[in-house]
C-alpha positions in Angstrom: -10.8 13.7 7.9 -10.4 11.9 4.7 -10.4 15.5 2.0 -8.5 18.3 2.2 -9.7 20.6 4.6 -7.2 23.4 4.5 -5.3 25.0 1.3 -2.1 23.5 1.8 -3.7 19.9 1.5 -5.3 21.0 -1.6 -2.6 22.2 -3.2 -0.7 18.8 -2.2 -3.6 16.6 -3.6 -3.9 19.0 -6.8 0.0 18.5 -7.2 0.1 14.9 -7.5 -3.3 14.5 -9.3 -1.2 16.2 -12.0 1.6 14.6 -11.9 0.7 11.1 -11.8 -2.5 12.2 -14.4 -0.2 12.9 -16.8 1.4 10.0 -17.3 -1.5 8.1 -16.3 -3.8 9.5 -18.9 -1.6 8.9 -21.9 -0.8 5.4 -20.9 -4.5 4.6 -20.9 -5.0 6.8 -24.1 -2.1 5.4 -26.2 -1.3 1.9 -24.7 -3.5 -1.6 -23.5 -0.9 -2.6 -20.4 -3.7 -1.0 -18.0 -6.4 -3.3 -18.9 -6.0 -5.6 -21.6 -9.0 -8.2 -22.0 -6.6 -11.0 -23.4 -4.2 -10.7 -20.4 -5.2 -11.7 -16.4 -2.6 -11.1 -14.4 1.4 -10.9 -14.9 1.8 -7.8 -17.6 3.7 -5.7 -15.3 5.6 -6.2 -11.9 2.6 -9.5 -11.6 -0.4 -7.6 -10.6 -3.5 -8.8 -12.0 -5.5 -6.2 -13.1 -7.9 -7.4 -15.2 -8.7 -10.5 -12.5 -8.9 -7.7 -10.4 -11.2 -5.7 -11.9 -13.8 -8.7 -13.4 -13.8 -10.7 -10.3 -12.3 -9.2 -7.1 -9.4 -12.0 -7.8 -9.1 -15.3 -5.5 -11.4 -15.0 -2.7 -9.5 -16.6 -0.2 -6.8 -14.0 -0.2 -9.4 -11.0 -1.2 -12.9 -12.2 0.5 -15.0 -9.1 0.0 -13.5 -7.6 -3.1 -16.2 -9.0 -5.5 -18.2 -6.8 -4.5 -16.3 -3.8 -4.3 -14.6 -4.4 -8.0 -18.5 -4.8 -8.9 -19.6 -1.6 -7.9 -16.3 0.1 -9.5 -17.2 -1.5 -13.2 -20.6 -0.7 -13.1 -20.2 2.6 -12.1 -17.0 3.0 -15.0 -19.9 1.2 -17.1 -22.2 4.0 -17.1 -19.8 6.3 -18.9 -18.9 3.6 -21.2 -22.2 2.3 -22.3 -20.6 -1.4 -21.2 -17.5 -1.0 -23.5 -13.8 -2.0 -22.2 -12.0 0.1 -24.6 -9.6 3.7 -23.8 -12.5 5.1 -22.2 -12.8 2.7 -19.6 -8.8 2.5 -19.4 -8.9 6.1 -18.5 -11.4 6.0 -15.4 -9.4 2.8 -13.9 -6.2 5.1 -14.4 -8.3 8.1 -12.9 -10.1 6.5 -10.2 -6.4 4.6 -9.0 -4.6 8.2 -9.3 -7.5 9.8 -7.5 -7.0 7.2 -4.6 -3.5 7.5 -4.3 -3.5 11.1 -4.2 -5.9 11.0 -1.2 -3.8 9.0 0.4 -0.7 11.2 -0.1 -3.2 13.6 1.6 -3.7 11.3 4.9 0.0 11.0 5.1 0.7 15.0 5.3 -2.7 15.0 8.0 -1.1 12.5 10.1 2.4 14.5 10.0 0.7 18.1 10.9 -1.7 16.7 13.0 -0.5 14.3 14.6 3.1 14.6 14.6 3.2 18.2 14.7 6.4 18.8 12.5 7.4 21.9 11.0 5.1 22.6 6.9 8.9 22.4 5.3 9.7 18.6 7.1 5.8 17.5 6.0 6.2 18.4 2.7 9.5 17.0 1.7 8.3 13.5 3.4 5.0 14.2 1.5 7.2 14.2 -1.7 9.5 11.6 -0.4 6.7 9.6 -0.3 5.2 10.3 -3.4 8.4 9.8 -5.3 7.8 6.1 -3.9 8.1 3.3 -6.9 4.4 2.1 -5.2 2.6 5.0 -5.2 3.8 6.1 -8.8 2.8 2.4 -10.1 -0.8 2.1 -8.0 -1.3 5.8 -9.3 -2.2 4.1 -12.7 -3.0 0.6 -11.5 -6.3 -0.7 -10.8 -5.5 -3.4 -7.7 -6.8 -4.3 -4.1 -3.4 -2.4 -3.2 -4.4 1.3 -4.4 -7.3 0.8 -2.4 -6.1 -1.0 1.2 -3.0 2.1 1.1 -5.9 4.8 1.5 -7.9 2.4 3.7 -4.9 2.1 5.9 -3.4 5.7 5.7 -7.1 7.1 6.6 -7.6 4.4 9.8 -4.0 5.3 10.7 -5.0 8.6 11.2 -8.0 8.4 12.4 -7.1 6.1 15.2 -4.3 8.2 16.0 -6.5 11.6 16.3 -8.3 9.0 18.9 -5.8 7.9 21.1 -3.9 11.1 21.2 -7.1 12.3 22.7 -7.1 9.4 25.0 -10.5 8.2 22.9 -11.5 5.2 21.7 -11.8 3.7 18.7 -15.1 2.7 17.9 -17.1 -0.3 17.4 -18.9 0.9 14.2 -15.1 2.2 13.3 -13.9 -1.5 13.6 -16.6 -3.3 12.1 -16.2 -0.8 8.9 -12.9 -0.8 9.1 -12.3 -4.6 9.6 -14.9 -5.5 6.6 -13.3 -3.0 4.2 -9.7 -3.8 5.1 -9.8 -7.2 6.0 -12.3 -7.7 2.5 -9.8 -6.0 0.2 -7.0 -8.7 1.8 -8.0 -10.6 4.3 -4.2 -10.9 6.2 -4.8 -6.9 6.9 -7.6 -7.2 8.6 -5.2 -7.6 12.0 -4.1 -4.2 11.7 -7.4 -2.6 12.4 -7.1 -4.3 15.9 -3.7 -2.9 16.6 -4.7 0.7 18.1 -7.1 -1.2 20.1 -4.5 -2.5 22.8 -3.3 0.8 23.4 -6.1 2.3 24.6 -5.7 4.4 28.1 -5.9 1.9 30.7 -7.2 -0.9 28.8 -5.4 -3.5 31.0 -6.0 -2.1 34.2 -9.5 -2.0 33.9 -11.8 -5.3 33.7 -14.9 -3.0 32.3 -12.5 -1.8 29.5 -11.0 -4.5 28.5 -13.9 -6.4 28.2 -15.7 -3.5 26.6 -13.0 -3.6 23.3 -12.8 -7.5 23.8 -16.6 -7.0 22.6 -15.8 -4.7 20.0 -13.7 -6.2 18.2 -15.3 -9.9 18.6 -18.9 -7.8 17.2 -16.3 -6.7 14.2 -14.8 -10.3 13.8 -18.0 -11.9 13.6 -19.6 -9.6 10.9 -16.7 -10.0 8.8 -16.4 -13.8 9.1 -20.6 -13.9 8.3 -19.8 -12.0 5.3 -16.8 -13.9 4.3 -19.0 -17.1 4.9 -21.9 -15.8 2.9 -19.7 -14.9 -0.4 -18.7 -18.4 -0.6 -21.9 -19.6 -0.2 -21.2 -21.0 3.9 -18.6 -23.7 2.0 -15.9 -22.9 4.1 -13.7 -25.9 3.3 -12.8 -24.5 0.3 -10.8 -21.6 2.5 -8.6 -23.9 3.6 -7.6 -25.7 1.0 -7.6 -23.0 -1.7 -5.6 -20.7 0.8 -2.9 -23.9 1.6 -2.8 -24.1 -2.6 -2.0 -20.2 -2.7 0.6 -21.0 0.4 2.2 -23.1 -1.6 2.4 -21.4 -4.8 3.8 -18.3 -3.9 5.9 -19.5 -1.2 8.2 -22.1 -2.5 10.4 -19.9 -5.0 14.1 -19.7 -5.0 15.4 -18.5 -7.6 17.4 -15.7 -6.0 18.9 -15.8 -2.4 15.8 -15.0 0.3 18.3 -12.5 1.3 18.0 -11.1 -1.4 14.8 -11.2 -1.7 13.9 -9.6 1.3 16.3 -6.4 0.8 15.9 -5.8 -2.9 11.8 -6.8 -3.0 10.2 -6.4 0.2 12.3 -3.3 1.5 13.6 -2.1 -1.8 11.3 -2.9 -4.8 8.6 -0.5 -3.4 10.2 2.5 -2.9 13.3 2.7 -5.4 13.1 0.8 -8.9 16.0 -1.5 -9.6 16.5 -2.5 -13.0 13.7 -4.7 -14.8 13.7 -8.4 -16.7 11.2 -9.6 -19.5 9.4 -13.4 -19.4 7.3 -14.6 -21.8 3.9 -15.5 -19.8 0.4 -17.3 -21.4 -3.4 -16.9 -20.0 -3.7 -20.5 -20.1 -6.0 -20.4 -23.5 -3.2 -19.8 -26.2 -2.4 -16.8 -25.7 1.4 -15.4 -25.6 1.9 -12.1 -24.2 5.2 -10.2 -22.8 5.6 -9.3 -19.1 7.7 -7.3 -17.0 9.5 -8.1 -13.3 11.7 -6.4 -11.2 15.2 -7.5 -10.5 17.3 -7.6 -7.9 19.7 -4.3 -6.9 23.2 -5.0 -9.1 25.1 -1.9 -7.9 25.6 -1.0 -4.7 23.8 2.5 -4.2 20.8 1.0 -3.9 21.9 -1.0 -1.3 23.2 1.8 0.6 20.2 3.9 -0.1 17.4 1.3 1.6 20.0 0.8 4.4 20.4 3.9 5.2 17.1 4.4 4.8 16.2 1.4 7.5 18.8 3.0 9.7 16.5 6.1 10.1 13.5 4.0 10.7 15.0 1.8 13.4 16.7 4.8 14.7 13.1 7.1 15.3 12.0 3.5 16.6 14.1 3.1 19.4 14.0 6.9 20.4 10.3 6.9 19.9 10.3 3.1 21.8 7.7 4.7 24.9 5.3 6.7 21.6 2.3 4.2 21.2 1.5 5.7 18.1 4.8 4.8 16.4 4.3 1.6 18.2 0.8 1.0 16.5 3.4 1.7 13.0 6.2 -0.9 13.6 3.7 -3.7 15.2 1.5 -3.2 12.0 4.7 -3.0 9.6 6.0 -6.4 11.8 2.9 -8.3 10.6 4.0 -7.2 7.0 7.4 -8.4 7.8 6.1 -11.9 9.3 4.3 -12.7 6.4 6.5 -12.1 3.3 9.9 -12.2 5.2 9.6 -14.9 8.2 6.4 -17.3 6.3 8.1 -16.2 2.8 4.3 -15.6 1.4 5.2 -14.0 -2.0 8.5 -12.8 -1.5 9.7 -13.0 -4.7 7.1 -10.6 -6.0 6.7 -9.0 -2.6 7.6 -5.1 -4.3 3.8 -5.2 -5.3 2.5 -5.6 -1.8 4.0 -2.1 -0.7 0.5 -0.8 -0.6 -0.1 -2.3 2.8 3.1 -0.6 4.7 4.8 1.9 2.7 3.0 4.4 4.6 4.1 3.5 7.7 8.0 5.0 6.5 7.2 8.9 5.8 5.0 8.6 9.3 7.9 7.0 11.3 10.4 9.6 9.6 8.6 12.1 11.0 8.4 10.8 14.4 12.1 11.2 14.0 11.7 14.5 13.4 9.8 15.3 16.5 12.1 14.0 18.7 14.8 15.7 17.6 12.8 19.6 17.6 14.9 21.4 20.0 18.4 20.1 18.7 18.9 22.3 15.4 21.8 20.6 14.4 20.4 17.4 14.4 17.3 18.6 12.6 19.4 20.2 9.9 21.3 16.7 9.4 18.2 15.1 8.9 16.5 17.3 6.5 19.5 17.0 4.3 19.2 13.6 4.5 16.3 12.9 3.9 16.5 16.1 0.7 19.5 13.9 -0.9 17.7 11.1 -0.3 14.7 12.5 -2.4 16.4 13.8 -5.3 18.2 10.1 -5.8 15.0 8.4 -5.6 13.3 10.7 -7.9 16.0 9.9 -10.8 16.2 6.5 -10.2 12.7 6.3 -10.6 12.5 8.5 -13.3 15.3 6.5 -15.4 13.1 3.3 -14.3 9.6 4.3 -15.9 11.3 5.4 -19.0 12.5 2.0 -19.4 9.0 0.5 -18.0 7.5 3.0 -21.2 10.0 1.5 -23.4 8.6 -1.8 -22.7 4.8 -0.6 -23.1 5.8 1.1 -26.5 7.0 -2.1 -28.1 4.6 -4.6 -26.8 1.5 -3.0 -25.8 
């Protein structure tokens, strides 16, 4: 379920393997912004790659991801006889393109599979996607988000091949799922839970509700033991190290939340806007350049994520009776509720696109479906969405030549 299985996946994983290698392997070769020893977090767009990749980064926020990071670095280690130089630059780049790609692939399964539009649709929301300012920057970026947006595309799918055959999902499905999600970042462990509820018959049946009650209590408690045991059972320290981080990255307002929400949470990860420099330390004397994203200043952009939001509410509402698209927008709500309604990171919310930009190709092609027997309609879309493309892929295009510009003269 996870590979490529038939030639036209390969070729799409092969594709975008290249394309992101490219630039990929001579930003590890040439430049340090990948992984720089001196530099924690902050270098570009405030993910924190090298607290990442040493530690898992905070634990209340990324419980399980010690571990994970751990067996990552080791591996990378036996390549690099324990060096942290170009060598082990590249694998991070190779391992995060690698991941990305797959993921790619898990979109185009769902829209075949699952959806069942037409190979010409599929592939221009497969390159839609890809075009994406997340998946280009997680295709070089070693982060808890590379990993949870092939986590989620995979259980998306595979939850969907489930219920479309009136299955179940399973309890060994949710405890794994739940530990590796919910371990990566702990707030995405909710969504694993989501297909559960729509489940034929669940609520009409006592035996069947009380069967996934028990599966997903069995998942809960595993993950909670294992939460417990990486702190070492001192579980006052969740609460007040997760009301610190509440705090911290909750109470900025610098630019309207408006704002905010349009330009970083529905904006920032899929079309660049333009970028802004600060000077940022690592707390030990250390002065280092870093780069953010701004808000949109032109109004195409704004046009361009409206219209695009337009599409997505518009297959949402004709798809309203589709559980599967409901299983999407429920799981893109809790996205929503956290950096929108509880403002947690909003400010820097473009780099937490790995947990729901997927949900936008899927929904797009849901849109699709319903619309197969009106040609006209079909043909509207697919221009659409083809224009659409071909903006995004020169905006983004302009954009990482400036973001290169900005590597070349400090890193």
């Amino acid at each position: 379920m996870i590979f490529p299985s038939t030639f036209v996946e390969l070729g799409i994983f092969i594709f975008f393997l290249a394309a992101y290698g490219i630039f990929g392997t001579f930003l590890a070769q040439h430049y340090k912004i990948v992984f720089d020893s001196r530099i924690p977090w902050d270098a570009y767009f405030s993910f924190d790659n090298k607290a990442i990749v040493m530690t898992g980064g905070s634990f209340e926020r990324h419980p399980l991801s010690w571990y994970f990071f751990n067996w990552i670095r080791e591996f990378i280690f036996l390549f690099t006889n324990g060096k942290m130089g170009m060598e082990f630059r590249l694998f991070l780049v190779w391992i995060s393109n690698f991941i990305v790609s797959l993921s790619i692939v898990q979109v185009y399964k769902y829209l075949k599979n699952i959806v069942q539009t037409p190979l010409f649709i599929n592939l221009l929301l497969v390159l839609f996607f890809g075009l994406f300012s997340t998946c280009i920057l997680l295709s070089f970026t070693p982060e808890t988000y590379t990993y949870t947006l092939l986590l989620l595309t995979a259980f998306n799918y595979y939850s969907a091949v489930k219920l479309k055959n009136d299955g179940k999902i399973s309890g060994l499905s949710l405890v794994l799922g739940s530990t590796v999600v919910g371990g990566l970042t702990v707030t995405n462990i909710v969504k694993i839970f989501i297909p559960v509820l729509f489940e034929k018959e669940l609520f009409k049946s006592w035996k069947k509700f009380g069967f996934a009650a028990l599966r997903v209590g069995i998942s809960c408690v595993v993950f909670v033991l294992l939460y417990l045991n990486r702190i070492n059972f001192k579980y006052e320290n969740i609460l007040s190290k997760s009301g610190e981080q509440y705090e911290k990255f909750s109470n900025v307002n610098s630019t309207p939340v408006w704002d905010m929400i349009y330009s970083y949470f529905f904006g920032g990860n899929i079309l660049f806007p333009s970028f802004f420099i600060r000077e940022k330390h690592n707390m030990q004397g250390f002065y280092y350049k870093a780069l953010f994203m701004d808000v949109y200043t032109s109004a195409v952009p704004y046009i361009f994520i409206g219209l695009l939001l337009l599409l997505i509410f518009w297959s949402y509402f004709r798809n309203f009776k589709n559980k599967l698209v409901q299983i999407l927008m429920i799981s893109f709500a809790v996205d929503i509720a956290i950096h929108c309604v509880f403002r947690f990171g909003l400010h820097t919310s473009y780099i937490y696109g790995g947990h729901f930009v997927f949900v936008y190709p899927m929904i797009l092609g849901w849109l699709f479906f319903i619309y197969r027997s009106q040609p006209k309609t079909l043909s509207f879309l697919a221009c659409s969405i083809f224009i659409m493309t071909l903006y995004l892929g020169l905006n983004n295009f302009y954009r990482m030549t400036e973001f290169f510009d900005f590597v070349n003269r400090y890193y």
